[in-house]
Steps between C-alpha positions, in 0.01 A plus 500: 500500500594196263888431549686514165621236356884362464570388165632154518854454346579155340454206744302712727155462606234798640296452778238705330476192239388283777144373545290609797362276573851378578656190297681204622802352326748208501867635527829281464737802552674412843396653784644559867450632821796537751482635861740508747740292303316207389232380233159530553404407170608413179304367173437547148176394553327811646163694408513807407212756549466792286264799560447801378746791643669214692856314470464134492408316763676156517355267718721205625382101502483339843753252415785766378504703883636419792173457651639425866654896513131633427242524787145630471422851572177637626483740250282411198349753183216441275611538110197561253636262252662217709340532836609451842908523588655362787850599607797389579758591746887376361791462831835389349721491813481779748286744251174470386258689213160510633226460209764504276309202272177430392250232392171427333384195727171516335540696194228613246412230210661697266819523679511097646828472366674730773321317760771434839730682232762769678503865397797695696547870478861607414517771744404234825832325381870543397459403170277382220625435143332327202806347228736682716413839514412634811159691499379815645186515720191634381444859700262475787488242772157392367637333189701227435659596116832327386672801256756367262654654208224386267227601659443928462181689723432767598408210798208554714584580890712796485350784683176645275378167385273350709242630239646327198 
């Protein structure tokens, strides 16, 4: 069944106007992950990846984390589009997020830019905001989706759409 579309208001986007394959963007809006009382990260020069039925991805730049609170996982995925993804485990303190990041070490030529790049999934922390507004996770604990206000679904991962 094809998921009906939400009608973007003004200053919205639809994830059913993205590209699959996905697209890669430059985005200055500030963006910031927090867990367990500090900063993680914090840039306005992130990537954003947008796909179809998916929130935006935003992937982080090496130099804007705090690298030292990440350690490699040994869980890794294989993405069609960007290739292989290692994780990352985050421990601020006494509590820690297992896979809670991600990476592109070696990424796909068309998505070199993201390469060493962090991608963190909202629910794996206490919060994630992008210009100040705190976003939702995408549903599922597959995806990684940042939901703000201006971005309207229906979003792949709830329960029924694995075949989307």
């Amino acid at each position: 069944m094809t998921p009906r579309r939400i009608e973007p208001g003004p200053g919205q986007e639809s994830v059913w106007d993205y590209p699959r394959p996905p697209r890669l963007e430059n985005s200055s809006k500030l963006v910031r992950v927090i867990f367990n009382g500090e900063v993680i990260a914090e840039t306005r020069n992130a990537l954003r990846v947008l796909e179809t039925s998916h929130p935006p991805v935003y992937y982080i730049p090496p130099e804007d984390l705090r690298a030292k609170l990440l350690e490699r996982s040994s869980r890794s995925s294989f993405c069609e589009w960007k290739g292989r993804a290692r994780y990352h485990t985050l421990k601020v303190g006494d509590r820690r997020s297992p896979d809670a990041a991600w990476s592109y070490p070696d990424p796909t030529r068309s998505f070199e830019q993201i390469r060493d790049f962090l991608a963190f999934y909202p629910s794996r922390v206490d919060e994630c905001s992008v210009d100040g507004e705190i976003v939702r996770s995408q549903p599922g604990d597959f995806y990684g989706g940042w939901i703000t206000q201006e971005i309207v679904g229906p979003f792949k991962g709830d329960p029924g759409t694995m075949g989307w």
